[in-house]
KEBA-271337 format. One record per residue (C-alpha): residue number from 1; y, z, x; chain. Coordinates in steps of 0.1 Angstrom, whole numbers, plus 5000, padded with zeros to 4 digits. Layout:
BEGIN
> n; c2; c3; c1; chain
> NUM; Y; Z; X; A;
...
This chain:
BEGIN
> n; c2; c3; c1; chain
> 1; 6289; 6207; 9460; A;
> 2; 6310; 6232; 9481; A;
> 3; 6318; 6267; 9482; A;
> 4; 6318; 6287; 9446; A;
> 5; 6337; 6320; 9446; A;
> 6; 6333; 6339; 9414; A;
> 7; 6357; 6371; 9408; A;
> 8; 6337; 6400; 9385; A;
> 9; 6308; 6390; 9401; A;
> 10; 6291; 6422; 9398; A;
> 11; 6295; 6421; 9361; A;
> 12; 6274; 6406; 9335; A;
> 13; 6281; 6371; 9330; A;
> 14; 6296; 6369; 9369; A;
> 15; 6259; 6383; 9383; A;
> 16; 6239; 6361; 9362; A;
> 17; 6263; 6331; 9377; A;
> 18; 6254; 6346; 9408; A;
> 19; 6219; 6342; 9406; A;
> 20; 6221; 6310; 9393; A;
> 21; 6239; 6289; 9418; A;
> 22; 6223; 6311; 9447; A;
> 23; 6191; 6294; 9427; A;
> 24; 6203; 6257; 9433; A;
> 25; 6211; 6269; 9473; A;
> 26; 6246; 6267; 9469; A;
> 27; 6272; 6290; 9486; A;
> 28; 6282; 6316; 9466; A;
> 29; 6315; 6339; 9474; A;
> 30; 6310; 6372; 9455; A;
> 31; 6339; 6393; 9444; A;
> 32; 6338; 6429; 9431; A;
> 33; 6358; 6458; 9425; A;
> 34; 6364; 6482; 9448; A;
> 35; 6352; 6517; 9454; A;
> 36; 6326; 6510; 9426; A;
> 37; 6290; 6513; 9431; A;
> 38; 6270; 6477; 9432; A;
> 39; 6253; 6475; 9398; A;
> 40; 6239; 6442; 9388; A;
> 41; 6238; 6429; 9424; A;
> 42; 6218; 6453; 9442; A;
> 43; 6185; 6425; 9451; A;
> 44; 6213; 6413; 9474; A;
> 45; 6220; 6446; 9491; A;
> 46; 6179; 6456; 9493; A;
> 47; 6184; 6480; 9463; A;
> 48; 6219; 6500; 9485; A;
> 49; 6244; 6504; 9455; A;
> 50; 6275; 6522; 9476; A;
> 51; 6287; 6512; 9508; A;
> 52; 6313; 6536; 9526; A;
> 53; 6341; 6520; 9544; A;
> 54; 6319; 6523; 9576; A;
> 55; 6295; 6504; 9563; A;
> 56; 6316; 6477; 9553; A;
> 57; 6317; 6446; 9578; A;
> 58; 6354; 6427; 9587; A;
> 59; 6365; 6399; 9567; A;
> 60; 6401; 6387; 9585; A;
> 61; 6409; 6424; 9595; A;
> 62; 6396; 6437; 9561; A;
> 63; 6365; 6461; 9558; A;
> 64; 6359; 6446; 9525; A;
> 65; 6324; 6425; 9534; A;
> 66; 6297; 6438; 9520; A;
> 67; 6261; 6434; 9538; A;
> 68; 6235; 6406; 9518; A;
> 69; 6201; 6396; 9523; A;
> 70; 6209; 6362; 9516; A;
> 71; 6226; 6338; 9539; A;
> 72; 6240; 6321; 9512; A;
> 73; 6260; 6345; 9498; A;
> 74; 6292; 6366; 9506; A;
> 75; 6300; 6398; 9489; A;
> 76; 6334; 6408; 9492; A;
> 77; 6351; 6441; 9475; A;
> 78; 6386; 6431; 9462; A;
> 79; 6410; 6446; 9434; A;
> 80; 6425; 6411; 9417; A;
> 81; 6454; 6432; 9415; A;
> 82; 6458; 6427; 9448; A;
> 83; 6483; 6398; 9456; A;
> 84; 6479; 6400; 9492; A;
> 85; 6437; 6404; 9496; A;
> 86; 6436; 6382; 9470; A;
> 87; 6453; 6354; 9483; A;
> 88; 6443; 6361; 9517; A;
> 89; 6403; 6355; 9507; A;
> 90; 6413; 6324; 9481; A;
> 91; 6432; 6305; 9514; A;
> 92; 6409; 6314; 9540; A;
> 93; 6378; 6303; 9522; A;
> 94; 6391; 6272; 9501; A;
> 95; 6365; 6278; 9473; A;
> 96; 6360; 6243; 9459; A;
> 97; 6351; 6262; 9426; A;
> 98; 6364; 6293; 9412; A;
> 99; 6350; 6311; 9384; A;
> 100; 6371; 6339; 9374; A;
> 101; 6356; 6365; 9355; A;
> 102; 6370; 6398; 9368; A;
> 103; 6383; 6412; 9343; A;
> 104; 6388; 6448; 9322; A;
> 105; 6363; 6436; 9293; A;
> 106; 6360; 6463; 9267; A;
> 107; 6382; 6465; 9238; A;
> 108; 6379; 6506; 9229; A;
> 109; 6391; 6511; 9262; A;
> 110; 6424; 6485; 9265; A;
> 111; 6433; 6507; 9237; A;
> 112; 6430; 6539; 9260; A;
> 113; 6449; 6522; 9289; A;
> 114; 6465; 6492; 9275; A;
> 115; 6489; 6489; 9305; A;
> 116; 6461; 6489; 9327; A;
> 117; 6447; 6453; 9304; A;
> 118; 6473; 6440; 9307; A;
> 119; 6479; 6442; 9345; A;
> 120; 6443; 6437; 9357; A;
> 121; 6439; 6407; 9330; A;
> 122; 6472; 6393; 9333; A;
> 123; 6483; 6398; 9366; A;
> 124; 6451; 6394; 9381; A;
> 125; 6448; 6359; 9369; A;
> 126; 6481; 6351; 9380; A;
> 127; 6470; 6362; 9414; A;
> 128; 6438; 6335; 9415; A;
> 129; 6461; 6310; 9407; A;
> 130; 6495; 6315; 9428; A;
> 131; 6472; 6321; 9455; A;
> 132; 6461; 6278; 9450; A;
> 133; 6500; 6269; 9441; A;
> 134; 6507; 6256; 9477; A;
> 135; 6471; 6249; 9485; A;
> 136; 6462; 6216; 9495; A;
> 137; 6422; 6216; 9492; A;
> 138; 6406; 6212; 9454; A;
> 139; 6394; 6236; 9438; A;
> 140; 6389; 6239; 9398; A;
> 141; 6391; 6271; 9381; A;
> 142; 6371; 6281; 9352; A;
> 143; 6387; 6306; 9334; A;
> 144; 6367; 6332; 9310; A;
> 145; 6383; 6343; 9280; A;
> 146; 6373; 6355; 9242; A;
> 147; 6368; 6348; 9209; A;
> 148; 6386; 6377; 9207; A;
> 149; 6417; 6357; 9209; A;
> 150; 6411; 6347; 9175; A;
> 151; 6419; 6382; 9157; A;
> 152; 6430; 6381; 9121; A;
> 153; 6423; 6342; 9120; A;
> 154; 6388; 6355; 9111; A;
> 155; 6399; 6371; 9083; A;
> 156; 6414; 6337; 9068; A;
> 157; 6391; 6307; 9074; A;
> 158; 6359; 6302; 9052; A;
> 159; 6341; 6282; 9082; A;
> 160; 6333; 6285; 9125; A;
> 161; 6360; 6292; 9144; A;
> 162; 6377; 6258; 9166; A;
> 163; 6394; 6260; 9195; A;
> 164; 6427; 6242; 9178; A;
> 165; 6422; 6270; 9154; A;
> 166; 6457; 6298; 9158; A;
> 167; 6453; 6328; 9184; A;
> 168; 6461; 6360; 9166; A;
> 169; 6448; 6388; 9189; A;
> 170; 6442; 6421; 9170; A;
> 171; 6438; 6441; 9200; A;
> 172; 6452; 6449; 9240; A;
> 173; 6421; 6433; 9250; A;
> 174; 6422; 6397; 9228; A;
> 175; 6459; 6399; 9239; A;
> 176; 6456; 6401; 9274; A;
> 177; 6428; 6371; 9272; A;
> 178; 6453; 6347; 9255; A;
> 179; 6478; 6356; 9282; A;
> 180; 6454; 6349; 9305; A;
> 181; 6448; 6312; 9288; A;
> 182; 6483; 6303; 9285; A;
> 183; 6487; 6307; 9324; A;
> 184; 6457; 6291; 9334; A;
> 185; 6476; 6259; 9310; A;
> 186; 6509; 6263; 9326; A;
> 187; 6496; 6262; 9364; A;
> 188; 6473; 6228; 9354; A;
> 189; 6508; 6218; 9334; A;
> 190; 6530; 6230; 9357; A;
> 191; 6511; 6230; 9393; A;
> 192; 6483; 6199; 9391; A;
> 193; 6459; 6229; 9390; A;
> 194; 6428; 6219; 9374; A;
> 195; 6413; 6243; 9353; A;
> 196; 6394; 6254; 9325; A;
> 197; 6391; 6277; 9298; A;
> 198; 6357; 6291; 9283; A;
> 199; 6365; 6313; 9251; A;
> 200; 6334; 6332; 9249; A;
> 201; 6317; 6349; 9220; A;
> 202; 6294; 6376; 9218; A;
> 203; 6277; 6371; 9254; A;
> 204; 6242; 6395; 9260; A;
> 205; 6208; 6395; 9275; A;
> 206; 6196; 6417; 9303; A;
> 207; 6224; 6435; 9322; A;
> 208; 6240; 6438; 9292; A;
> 209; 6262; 6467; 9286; A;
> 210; 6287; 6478; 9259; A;
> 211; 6280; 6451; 9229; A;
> 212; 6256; 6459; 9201; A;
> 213; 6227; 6446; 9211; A;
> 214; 6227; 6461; 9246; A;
> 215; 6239; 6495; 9226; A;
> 216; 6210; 6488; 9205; A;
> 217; 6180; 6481; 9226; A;
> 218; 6191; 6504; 9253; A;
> 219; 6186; 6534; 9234; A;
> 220; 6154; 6523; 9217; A;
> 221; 6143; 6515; 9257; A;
> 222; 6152; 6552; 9261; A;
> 223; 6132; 6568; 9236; A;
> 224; 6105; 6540; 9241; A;
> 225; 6104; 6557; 9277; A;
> 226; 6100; 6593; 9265; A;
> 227; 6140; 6601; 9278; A;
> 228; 6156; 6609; 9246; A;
> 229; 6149; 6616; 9211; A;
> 230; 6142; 6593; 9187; A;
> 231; 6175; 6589; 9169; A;
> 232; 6201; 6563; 9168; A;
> 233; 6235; 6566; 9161; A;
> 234; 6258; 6530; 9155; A;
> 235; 6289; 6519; 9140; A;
> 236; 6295; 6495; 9113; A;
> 237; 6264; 6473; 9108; A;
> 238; 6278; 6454; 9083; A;
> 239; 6292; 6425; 9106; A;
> 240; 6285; 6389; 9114; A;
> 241; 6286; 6380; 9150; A;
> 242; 6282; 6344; 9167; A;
> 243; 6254; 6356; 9197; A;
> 244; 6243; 6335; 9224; A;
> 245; 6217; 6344; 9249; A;
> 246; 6225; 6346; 9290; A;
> 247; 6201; 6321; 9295; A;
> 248; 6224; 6294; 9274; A;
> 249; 6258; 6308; 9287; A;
> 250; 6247; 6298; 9316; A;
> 251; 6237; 6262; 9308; A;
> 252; 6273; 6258; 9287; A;
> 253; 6291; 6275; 9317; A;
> 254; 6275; 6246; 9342; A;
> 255; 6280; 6219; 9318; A;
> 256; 6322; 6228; 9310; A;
> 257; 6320; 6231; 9354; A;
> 258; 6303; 6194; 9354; A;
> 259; 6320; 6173; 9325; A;
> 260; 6343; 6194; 9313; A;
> 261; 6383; 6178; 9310; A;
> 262; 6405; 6198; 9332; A;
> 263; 6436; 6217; 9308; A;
> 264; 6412; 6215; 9280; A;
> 265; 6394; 6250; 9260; A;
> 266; 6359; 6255; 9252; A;
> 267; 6341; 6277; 9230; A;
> 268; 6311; 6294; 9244; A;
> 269; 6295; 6305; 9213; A;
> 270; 6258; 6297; 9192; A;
> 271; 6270; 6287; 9158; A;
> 272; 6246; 6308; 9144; A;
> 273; 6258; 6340; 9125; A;
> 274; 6237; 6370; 9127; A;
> 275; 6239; 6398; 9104; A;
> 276; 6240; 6432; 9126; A;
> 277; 6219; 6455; 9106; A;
> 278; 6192; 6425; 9110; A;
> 279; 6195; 6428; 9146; A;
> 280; 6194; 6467; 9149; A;
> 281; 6160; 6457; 9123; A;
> 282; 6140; 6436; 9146; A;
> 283; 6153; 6459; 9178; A;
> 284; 6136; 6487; 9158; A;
> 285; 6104; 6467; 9152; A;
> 286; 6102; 6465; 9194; A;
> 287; 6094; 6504; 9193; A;
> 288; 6062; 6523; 9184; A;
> 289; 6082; 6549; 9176; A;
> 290; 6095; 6561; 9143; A;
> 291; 6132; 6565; 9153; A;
> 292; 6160; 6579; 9130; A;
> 293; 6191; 6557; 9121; A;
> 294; 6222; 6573; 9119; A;
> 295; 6250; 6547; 9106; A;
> 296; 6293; 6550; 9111; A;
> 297; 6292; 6572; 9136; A;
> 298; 6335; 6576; 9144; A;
> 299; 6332; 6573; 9180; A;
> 300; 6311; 6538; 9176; A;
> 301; 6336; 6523; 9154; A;
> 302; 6362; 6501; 9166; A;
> 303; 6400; 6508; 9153; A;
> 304; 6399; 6474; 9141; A;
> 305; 6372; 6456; 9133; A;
> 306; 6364; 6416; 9126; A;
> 307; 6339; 6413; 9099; A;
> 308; 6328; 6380; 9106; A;
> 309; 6329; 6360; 9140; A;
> 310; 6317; 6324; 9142; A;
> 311; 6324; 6297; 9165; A;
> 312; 6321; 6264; 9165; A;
> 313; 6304; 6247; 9194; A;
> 314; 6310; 6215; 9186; A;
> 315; 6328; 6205; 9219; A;
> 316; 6307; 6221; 9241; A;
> 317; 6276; 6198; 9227; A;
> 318; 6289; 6167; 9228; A;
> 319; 6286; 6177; 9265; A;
> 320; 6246; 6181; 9259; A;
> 321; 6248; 6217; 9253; A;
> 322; 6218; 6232; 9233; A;
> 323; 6211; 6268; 9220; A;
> 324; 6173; 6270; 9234; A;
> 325; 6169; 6310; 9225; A;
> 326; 6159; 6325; 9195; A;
> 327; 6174; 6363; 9187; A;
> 328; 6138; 6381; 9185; A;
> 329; 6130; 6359; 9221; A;
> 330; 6163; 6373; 9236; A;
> 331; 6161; 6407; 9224; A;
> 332; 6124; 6409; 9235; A;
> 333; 6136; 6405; 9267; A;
> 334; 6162; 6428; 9268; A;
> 335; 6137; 6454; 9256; A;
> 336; 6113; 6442; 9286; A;
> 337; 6139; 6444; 9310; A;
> 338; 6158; 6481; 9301; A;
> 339; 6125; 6495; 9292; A;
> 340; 6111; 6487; 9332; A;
> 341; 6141; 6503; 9342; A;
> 342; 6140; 6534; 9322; A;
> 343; 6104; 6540; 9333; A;
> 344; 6116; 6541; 9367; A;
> 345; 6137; 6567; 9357; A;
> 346; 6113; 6592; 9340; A;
């Protein structure tokens, strides 16, 4: 297959991706931020989450190499907002694949630092691909961007969202991800890059952080665990959301990698549309305790706020993609999975 490099690979989706293509023995090029602790890729680094410059092997005449357990894999701290690092890693390794995830992914906070978005989403992607302009190896690049994009559009179709359907971002974040499409278009238009967009919708399963279901069953983990008391606070519950399971991102991201066509956009999404409160419901059912709900807290509602989100995944089966996971399945093993981890903790 040849080399896979995959940017916010300490992330959620990005780790998962990780995993996966470590599973089929393929060689895997890890990028994180730096001066973060390692977080979702720590059975690489035998459990060590921070590694001082010291500790950091030489890449080129970088200390940016992280230490693995696994000979097939390549961890390598790098700011995308780094022209220079950036390119450096991109030309010296010649990834035949890139997948590039890194990214600033939560919407509350590109309203904090919006110029920050911008930049790391913008420029950052400009960065993967001006680093391939004068390459002369192939490498595709699979792009990951958001239903976000969407915005208002939402508010005005009676059906699942297509990907002809108009981009009318609501937000920094949903902005800086149909920048971030538009120049993955105009480098395959412009430069014979081949690449690939995957507009994903609401993405969880364990690793999860910052969504609602993550929100959710992380705090019913905690008070499963004995950590905190049993109360809940949550935002608006009253919202339909399109949720697909890790497990079948992963199977739609391979699939879009194998028989996708290059300049083309794909919707990552379930077609399914879940009603929150029901979700927060069966979460609640995972507990033995009796836990208090308390519902609109300010500080968990967004500034604006979709009230429905559906995709259509019509594209992305007539590649053979099928959802496989039901919610309670996938939120069973969320619970599994956070409640392990807060146990370790008390």
């Amino acid at each position: 297959m040849g080399k896979i490099l995959i940017t916010g690979a300490d992330g959620f989706i990005g780790s998962h991706l990780t995993d996966f293509y470590l599973n089929r023995n393929e060689n895997v090029v890890a990028l994180k931020k730096p001066h973060l602790s390692v977080f979702n890729l720590l059975h690489y680094t035998d459990e060590k989450d921070y590694f001082p410059p010291k500790d950091l092997q030489d890449f080129e005449g970088f200390k940016i190499q992280i230490p693995t357990n696994n000979d097939k894999l390549d961890i390598f701290e790098c700011d995308l907002n780094d022209k220079y690092l950036t390119t450096n890693i991109i030309q010296q390794l010649q990834p035949n694949y890139i997948f590039h995830f890194g990214a600033q992914p939560n919407v509350l906070e590109s309203w904090k630092d919006p110029n920050y978005t911008i930049k790391t989403n913008v420029l950052g992607t400009i960065n993967i691909f001006e680093a391939l302009k004068d390459s002369s190896h192939s490498c595709k690049v699979i792009v990951a961007c958001s239903s976000a994009e969407y915005g208002i559009t939402t508010m005005n179709l009676n059906r699942a969202l297509k990907e002809s359907d108009p981009l009318k971002a609501i937000h920094p974040y949903g902005i800086s991800k149909v920048a971030a499409e538009l120049i993955a278009f105009q480098y395959f238009l412009n430069f014979n890059i081949d690449s690939i967009v995957l507009r994903f919708f609401n993405q969880t399963g364990p690793r999860k952080i910052n969504d609602a279901c993550s929100d959710f069953i992380r705090k019913i983990a905690q008070i499963e665990a004995g950590l905190t008391k049993p109360v809940i606070e949550v935002g608006n519950l009253d919202s339909y959301r399109d949720i697909l399971g890790i497990k079948n991102s992963l199977q739609a991201i391979d699939l879009v990698k194998e028989k996708g066509k290059v300049g083309d956009t794909y919707n990552i999404c379930s077609n399914r549309k879940i009603y929150i409160r029901n979700v927060l419901e069966t979460a609640l059912e995972l507990s033995t305790k009796k836990i208090e709900v308390i519902e609109n807290v300010p500080k968990k509602l967004r500034k604006t706020d979709e009230d429905v989100i559906l995709g259509d995944n019509t594209k992305i089966k007539d590649l053979g993609f099928k959802v496989t996971q039901s919610i309670e399945e996938l939120l069973k093993e969320m619970f599994d999975y956070w409640l392990e981890i807060y146990k370790k903790q008390k």
